[in-house]
C-alpha positions as CSV (number, residue, x, y, z in Angstrom):
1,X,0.0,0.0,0.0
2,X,1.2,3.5,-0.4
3,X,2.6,5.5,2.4
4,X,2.2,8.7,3.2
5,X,4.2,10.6,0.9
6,X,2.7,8.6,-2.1
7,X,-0.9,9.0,-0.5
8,X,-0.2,12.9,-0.6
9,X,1.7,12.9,-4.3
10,X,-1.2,10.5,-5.9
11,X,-4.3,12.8,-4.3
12,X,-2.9,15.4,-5.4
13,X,-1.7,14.3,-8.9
14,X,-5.2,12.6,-9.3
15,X,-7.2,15.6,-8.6
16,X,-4.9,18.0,-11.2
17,X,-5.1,15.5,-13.7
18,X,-9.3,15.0,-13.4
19,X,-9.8,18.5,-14.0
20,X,-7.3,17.7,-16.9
21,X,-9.5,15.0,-18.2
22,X,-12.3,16.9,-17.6
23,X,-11.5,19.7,-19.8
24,X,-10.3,18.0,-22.6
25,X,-14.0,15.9,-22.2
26,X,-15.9,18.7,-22.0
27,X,-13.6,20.2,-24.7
28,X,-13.8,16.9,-27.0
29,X,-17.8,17.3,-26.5
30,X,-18.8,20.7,-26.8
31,X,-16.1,22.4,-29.0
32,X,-16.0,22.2,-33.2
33,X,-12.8,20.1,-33.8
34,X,-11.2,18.4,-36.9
35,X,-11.7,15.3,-37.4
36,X,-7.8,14.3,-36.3
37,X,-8.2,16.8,-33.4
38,X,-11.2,14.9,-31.8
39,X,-9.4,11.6,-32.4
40,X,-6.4,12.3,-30.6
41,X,-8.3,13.6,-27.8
42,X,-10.4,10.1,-27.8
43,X,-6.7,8.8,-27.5
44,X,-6.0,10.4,-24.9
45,X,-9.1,9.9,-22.5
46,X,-8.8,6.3,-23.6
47,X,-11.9,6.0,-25.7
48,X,-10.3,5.4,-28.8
49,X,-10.2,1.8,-30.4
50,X,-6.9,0.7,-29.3
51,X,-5.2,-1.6,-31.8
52,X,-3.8,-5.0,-29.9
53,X,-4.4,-5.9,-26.9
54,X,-3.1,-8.5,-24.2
55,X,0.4,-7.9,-24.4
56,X,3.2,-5.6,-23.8
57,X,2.7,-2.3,-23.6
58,X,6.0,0.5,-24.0
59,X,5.7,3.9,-23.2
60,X,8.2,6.4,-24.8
61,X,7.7,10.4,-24.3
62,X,8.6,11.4,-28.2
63,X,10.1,11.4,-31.6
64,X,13.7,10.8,-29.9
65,X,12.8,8.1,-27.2
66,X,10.5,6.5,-29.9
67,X,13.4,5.8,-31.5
68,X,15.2,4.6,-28.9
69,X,12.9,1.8,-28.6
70,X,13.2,1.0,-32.2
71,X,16.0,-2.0,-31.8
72,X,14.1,-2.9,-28.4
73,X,11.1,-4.0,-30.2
74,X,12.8,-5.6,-33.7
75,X,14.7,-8.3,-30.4
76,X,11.0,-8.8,-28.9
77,X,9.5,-9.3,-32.3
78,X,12.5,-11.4,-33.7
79,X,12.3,-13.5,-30.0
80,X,8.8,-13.7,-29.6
81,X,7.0,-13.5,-32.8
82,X,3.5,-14.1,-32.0
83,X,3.8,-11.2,-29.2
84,X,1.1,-8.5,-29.3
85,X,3.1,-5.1,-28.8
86,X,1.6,-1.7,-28.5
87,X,3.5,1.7,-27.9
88,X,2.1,4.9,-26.2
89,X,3.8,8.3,-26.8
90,X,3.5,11.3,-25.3
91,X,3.0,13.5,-28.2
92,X,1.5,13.4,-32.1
93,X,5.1,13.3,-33.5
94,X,6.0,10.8,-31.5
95,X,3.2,8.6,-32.3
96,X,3.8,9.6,-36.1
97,X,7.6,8.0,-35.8
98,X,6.1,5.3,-34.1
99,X,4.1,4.6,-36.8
100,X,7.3,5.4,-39.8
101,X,9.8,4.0,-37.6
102,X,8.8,1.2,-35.3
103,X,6.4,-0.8,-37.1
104,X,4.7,-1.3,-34.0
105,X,0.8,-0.1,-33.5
106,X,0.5,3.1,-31.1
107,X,-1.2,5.3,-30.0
108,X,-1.4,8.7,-27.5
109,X,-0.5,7.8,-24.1
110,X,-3.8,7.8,-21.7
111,X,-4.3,10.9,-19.2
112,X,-2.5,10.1,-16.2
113,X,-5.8,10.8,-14.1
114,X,-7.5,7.2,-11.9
115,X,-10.7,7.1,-14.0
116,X,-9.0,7.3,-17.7
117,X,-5.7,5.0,-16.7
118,X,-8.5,2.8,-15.1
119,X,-10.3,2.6,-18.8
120,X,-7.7,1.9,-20.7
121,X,-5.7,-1.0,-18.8
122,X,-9.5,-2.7,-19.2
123,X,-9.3,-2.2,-22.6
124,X,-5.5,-2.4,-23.1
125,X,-4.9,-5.5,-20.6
126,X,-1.3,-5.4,-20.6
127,X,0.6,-8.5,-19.5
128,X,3.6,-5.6,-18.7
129,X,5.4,-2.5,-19.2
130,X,8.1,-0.8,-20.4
131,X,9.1,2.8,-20.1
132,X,12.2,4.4,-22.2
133,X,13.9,7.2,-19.8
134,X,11.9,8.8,-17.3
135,X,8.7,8.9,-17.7
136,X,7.3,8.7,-14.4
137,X,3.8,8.3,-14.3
138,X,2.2,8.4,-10.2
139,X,-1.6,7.1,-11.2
140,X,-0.5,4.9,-13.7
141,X,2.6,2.8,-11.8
142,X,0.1,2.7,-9.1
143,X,-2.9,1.4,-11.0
144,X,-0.1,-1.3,-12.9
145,X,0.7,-2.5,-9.3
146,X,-2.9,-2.9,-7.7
147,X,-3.2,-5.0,-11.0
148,X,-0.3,-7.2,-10.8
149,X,1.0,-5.8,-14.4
150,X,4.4,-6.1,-14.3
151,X,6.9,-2.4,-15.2
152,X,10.3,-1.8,-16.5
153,X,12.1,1.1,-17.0
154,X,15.0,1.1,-19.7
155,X,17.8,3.8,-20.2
156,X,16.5,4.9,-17.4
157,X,18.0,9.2,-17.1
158,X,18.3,11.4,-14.2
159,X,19.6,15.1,-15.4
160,X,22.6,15.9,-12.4
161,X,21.7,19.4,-13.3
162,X,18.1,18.1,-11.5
163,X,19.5,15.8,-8.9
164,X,19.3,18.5,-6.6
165,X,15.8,19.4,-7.0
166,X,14.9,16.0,-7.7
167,X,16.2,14.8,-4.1
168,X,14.5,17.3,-2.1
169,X,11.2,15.7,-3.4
170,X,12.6,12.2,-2.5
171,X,9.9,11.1,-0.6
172,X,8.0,11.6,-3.3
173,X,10.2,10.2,-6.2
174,X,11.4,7.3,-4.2
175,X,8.1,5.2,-4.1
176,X,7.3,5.9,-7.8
177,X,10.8,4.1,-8.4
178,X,10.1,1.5,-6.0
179,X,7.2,0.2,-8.3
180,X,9.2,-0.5,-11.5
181,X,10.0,-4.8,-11.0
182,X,13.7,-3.3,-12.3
183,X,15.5,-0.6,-13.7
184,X,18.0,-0.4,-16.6
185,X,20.1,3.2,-16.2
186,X,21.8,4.6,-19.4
187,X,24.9,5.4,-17.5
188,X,26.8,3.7,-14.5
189,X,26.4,7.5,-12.9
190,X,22.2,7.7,-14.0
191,X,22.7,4.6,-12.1
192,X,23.9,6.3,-9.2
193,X,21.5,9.0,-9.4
194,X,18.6,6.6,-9.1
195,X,19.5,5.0,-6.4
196,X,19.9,8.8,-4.3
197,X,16.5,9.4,-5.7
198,X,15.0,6.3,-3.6
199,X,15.4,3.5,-6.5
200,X,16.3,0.0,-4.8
201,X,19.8,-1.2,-5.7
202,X,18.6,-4.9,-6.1
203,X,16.2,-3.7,-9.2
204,X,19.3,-1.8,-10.9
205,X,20.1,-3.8,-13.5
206,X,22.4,-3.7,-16.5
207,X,23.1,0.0,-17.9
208,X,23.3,1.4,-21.1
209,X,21.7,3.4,-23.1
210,X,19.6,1.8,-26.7
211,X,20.2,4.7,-28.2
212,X,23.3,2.8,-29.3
213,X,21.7,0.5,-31.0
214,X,19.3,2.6,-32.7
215,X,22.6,4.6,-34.2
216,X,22.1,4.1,-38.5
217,X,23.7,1.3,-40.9
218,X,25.8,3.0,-43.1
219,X,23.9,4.3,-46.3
220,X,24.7,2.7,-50.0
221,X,27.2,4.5,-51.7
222,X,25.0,4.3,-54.4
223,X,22.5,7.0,-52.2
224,X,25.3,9.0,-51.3
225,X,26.8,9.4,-54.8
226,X,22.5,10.4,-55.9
227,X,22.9,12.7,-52.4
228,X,25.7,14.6,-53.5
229,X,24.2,15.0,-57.0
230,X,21.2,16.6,-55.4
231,X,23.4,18.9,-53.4
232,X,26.2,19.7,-55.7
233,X,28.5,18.8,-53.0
234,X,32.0,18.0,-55.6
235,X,35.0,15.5,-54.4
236,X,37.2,18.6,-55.3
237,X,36.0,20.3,-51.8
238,X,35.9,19.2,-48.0
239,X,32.8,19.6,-46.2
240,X,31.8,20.4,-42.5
241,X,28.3,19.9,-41.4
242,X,26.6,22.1,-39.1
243,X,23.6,19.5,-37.6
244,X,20.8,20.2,-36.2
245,X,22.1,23.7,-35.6
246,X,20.1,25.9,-33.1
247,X,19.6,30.2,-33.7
248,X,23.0,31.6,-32.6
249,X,25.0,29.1,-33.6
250,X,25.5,28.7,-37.4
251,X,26.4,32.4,-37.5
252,X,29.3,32.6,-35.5
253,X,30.7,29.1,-36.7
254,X,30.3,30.3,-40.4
255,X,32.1,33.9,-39.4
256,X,34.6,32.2,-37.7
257,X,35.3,29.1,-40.3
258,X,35.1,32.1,-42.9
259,X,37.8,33.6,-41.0
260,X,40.0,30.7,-40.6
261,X,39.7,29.1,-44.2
262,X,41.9,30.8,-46.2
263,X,42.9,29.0,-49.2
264,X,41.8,25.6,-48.0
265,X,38.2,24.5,-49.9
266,X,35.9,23.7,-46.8
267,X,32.3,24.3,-47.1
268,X,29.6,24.4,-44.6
269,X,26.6,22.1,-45.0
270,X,24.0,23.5,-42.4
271,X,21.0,21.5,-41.6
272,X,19.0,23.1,-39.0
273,X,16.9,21.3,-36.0
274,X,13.7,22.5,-37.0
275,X,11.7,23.6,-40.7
276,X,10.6,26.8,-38.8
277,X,13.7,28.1,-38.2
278,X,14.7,27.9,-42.1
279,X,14.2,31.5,-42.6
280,X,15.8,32.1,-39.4
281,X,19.3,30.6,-40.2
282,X,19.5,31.7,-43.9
283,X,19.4,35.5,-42.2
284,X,21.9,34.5,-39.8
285,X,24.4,33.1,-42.2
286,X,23.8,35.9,-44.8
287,X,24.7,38.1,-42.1
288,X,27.9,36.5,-41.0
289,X,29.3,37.1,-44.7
290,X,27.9,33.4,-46.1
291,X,25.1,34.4,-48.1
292,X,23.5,30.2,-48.7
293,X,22.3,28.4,-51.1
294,X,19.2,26.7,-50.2
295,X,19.0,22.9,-50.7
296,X,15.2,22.9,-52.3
297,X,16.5,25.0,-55.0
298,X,18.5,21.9,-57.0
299,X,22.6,21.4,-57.2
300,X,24.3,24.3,-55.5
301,X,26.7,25.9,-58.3
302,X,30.8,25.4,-57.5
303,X,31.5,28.4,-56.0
304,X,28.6,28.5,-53.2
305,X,30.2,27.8,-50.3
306,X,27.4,27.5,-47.9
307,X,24.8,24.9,-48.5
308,X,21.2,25.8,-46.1
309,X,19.9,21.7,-46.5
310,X,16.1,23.1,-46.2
311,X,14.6,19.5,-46.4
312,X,14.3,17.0,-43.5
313,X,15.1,13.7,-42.9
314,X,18.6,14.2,-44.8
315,X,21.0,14.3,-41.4
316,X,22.6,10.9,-41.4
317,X,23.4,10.8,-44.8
318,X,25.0,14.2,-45.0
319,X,27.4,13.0,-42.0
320,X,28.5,10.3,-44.5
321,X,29.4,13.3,-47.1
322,X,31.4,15.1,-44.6
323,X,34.8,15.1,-43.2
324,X,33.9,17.3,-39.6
325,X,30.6,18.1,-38.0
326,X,29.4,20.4,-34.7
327,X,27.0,18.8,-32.6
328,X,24.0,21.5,-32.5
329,X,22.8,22.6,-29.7
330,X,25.6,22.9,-28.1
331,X,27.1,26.0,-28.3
332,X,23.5,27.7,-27.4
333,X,22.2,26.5,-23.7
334,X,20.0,23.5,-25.7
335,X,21.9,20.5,-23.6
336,X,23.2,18.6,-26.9
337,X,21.2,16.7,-29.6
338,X,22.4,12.9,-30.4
339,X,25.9,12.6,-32.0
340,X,25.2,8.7,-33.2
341,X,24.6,9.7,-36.6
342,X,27.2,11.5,-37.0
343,X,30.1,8.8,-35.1
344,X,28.2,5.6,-37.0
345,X,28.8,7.7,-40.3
346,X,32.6,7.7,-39.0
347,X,32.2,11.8,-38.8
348,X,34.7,13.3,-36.3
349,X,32.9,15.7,-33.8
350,X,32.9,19.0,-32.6
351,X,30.9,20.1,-29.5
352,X,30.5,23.0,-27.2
353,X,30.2,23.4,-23.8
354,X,26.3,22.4,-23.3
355,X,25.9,18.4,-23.5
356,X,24.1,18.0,-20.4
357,X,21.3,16.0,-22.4
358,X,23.7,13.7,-24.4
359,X,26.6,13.3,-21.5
360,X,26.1,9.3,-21.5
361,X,26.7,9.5,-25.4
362,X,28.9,12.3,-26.0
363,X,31.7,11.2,-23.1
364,X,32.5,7.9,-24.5
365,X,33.1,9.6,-27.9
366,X,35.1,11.8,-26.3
367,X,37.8,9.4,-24.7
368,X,37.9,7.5,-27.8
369,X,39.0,10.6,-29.6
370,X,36.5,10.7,-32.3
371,X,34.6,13.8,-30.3
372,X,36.3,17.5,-29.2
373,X,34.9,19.5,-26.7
374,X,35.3,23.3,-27.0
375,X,34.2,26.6,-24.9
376,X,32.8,28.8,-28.1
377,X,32.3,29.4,-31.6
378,X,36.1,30.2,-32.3
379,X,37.5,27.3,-30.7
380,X,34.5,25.3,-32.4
381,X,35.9,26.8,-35.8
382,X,39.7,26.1,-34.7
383,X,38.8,22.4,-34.0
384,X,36.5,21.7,-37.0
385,X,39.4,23.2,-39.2
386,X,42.1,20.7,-37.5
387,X,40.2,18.0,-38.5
388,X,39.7,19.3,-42.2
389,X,43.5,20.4,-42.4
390,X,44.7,16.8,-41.2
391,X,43.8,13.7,-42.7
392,X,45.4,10.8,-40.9
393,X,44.0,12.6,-37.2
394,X,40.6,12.9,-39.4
395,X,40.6,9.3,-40.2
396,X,41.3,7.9,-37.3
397,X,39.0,9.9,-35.1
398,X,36.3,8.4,-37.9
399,X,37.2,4.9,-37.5
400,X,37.4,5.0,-33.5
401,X,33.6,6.8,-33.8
402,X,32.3,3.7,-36.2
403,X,34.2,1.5,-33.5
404,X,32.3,2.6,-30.3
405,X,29.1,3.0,-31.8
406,X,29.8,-0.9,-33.0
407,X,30.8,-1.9,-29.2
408,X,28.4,-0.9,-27.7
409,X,25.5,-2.3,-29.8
410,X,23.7,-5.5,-28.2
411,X,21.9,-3.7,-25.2
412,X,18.8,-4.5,-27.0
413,X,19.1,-7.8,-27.2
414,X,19.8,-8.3,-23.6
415,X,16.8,-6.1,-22.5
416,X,14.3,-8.2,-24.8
417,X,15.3,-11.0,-22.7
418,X,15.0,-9.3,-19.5
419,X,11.5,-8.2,-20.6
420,X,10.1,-12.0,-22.0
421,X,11.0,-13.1,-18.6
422,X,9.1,-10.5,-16.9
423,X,5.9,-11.7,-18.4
424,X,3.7,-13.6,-16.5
C-alpha cells in the first residue's frame, strides 16, 4: 500500500489530472474540432479503439525516445513472434515515428488521471510494461501495481543538473521508483542518481543506453553518390556539417570558419533542427558574410560555399558526405542533440560546452578521440578546421567513432530477454 508521501503525491496528482480529463471531455464534447483533433483527444481519454491488446505495452515520451525503442522492439519481435506489442507516446510526433519508424501499432499515451488509466488497462490489458527514460507516471505505476501488471524502465535518465531538486522531493520520487520490477540506467552514474533518488539497488540492472543501438547502418554509396548529386557537393571540396544547428550558432561558426579558411576548400553544410527556423538561419548566415544556397532550390553551383539543407530527414546521410561536423545545440544553452549519426557515419565531432542531455553519449566519444569538446564558436571553428587540415587525425578519429558505436551495440538484445521473462 502506499505511504504517506505517495498517498499525498497520488491525491494530489489525481485531482490536477481529473480537472485535466475533464476539460479535454468537455472540450472533446462541446467544441467544433477536426476530425484528427477529436481523435487524438479520444486517445487520450482512452476511448479510442486501441489496436492489440493482451500484451506488452511500451511507453516512450517522443520522436527521440520512440526511437530509442526502435531495436528494443525488432529483439521482442524477432524473440517472440506471435507477441502483441503496442506503444504509447506522449506526443503526435512521436506517435507519427512510431508509426514510420517502429512498425509497432500506437497510440497517445492515456491521461494520467484514476478514471482514464483505469479505462484503458480494461481495454489495453497489458501483461507488462516498459518505459524508455523517465517517464514517471504516479496514477498509472500505481494502477499497474494494484493490477499485478508487471513495469520496466529502460535507459532509465536522471539530469545531475536536476538531482538537486529531484532529491529534495525524494519522498515523493522514491516510491514511484520503487514500483518499477527493475531498472536499466543509461549510464553507470544515471545509475547512481537513481539510487539517491530512492530506486532500490537490487532492481538496478544492467546500464546502457539503446540509443546505441538505434545509431544508423551506413547508407549505400549508391545514395550518397545520388545525395551529392542533389546537393552539388563536388569530391574537389571538403565539407563540414553544421547539424541540427540551433539560432546563434550557425552564425558565429560560419564567421569564424570564414575567417579561418583561407585558401583551403571547406564548405559548410548547415541543416538546421527544425523547418521553422529555415528563414531564421539563412538570415543569420547571410549576415555573417555566407550568403547560402538553399537545398530545395537543385545542385548548389561550385563556387557556393554554404549549403542551407532546407529538407528533412537528410541528417545521417549528409554525416557520410562530410569530413567534420558540430553537434548543435551545443554551443546555445540546448543541452546537446544525439551525436550517433554522426560517429556511425565515421564523422569526427565538434561540440561546445552544453551536453548536459547527451553526456552518456557524447563522453564515450570523447575518450575515444572521435569527439572534441570546446568553450565557443572560435574554438569550435579552430577544431573543426584541424580536423579538415589533417587527414590521418581525421581518419582515425572516424574509424574509432564507427568502433564505439559498434561496441556498444547489443543492449537490445539483452533487454528483450529481461522483458520475456518478466511476463507472467
Amino acid at each position: 500500500p502506499p505511504g504517506p508521501a505517495e498517498r499525498l503525491l497520488l491525491g494530489t496528482w489525481s485531482a490536477l489530472s481529473g480537472l485535466a480529463g475533464t476539460a479535454l471531455a468537455l472540450r472533446r464534447g462541446l467544441l467544433p474540432a477536426r476530425r484528427s483533433a477529436r481523435a487524438d483527444l479520444s486517445e487520450r481519454l482512452a476511448r479510442a479503439p486501441l489496436p492489440v491488446t493482451d500484451g506488452l505495452w511500451l511507453h516512450a515520451a517522443s520522436m527521440g525516445e520512440v526511437s530509442a525503442l526502435g531495436p528494443l522492439l525488432d529483439r521482442l519481435a524477432a524473440r517472440a513472434p506471435g507477441l502483441p506489442l503496442l506503444l504509447t507516446a506522449s506526443t503526435v510526433t512521436g506517435r507519427a515515428r512510431a508509426a514510420s519508424r517502429t512498425g509497432a501499432p500506437a497510440v497517445l499515451a492515456p491521461l494520467d488521471a484514476p478514471g482514464i488509466v483505469r479505462r484503458f488497462l480494461d481495454r489495453a490489458r497489458p501483461r507488462a510494461h516498459v518505459v524508455i527514460e523517465t517517464e514517471l507516471w504516479p496514477v498509472r505505476l500505481r494502477a499497474l501495481a494494484a493490477r499485478g501488471i508487471p513495469a520496466a524502465l529502460v535507459s532509465a535518465r536522471i539530469s545531475p543538473e536536476r538531482l538537486s531538486r529531484y532529491r529534495r522531493a525524494r519522498a515523493l520520487y522514491a516510491p514511484l521508483l520503487a514500483r518499477f520490477a527493475w531498472i536499466a540506467p543509461a549510464s553507470d552514474a544515471d545509475a547512481e542518481r537513481l539510487v539517491a533518488l530512492g530506486a532500490p539497488p537490487d532492481r538496478i540492472a544492467e546500464t546502457g543506453n539503446l540509443k546505441w543501438d538505434a545509431a544508423p547502418t551506413p547508407a549505400p554509396e549508391a545514395d550518397l553518390d545520388a545525395l551529392r548529386s542533389q546537393l552539388g557537393i563536388g569530391a574537389d571540396r571538403r565539407w563540414i556539417v553544421l547539424g541540427s544547428v540551433h539560432p546563434g550558432e550557425a552564425g558565429p561558426i560560419a564567421r569564424a570558419i570564414r575567417a579561418r579558411r583561407g585558401a583551403a576548400p571547406a564548405g559548410l553544410l548547415v541543416a538546421p533542427r527544425h523547418p521553422r527556423r529555415f528563414e531564421q538561419l539563412a538570415r543569420e548566415l547571410e549576415a555573417a558574410g555566407c550568403p547560402p544556397w538553399l537545398a530545395s532550390q537543385g545542385p548548389a553551383p561550385s563556387d557556393r560555399l554554404t549549403i542551407l539543407v532546407d529538407r528533412m530527414g537528410l541528417l545521417a546521410r549528409l554525416y557520410a558526405l562530410a569530413d567534420a561536423a558540430l553537434l548543435g545545440g551545443t554551443l546555445v544553452p540546448v543541452g546537446g542533440h544525439s551525436p550517433l549519426e554522426a560517429a556511425a557515419a565515421g564523422c569526427p565531432l565538434v561540440a561546445g560546452p552544453h551536453t548536459g542531455h547527451q553526456r552518456d553519449l557524447v563522453e564515450p566519444l570523447e575518450r575515444a578521440g572521435a569527439l572534441v569538446r570546446v568553450a565557443d564558436a572560435e574554438q569550435a571553428a579552430a577544431a573543426l578546421m584541424r580536423w579538415i587540415d589533417d587527414r590521418p587525425v581525421r581518419a582515425r578519429a572516424g574509424q574509432a567513432a564507427r568502433a564505439e558505436v559498434e561496441r556498444r551495440r547489443g543492449l537490445a538484445d539483452r533487454l528483450a530477454l529481461r522483458v520475456l521473462e518478466m511476463l507472467p
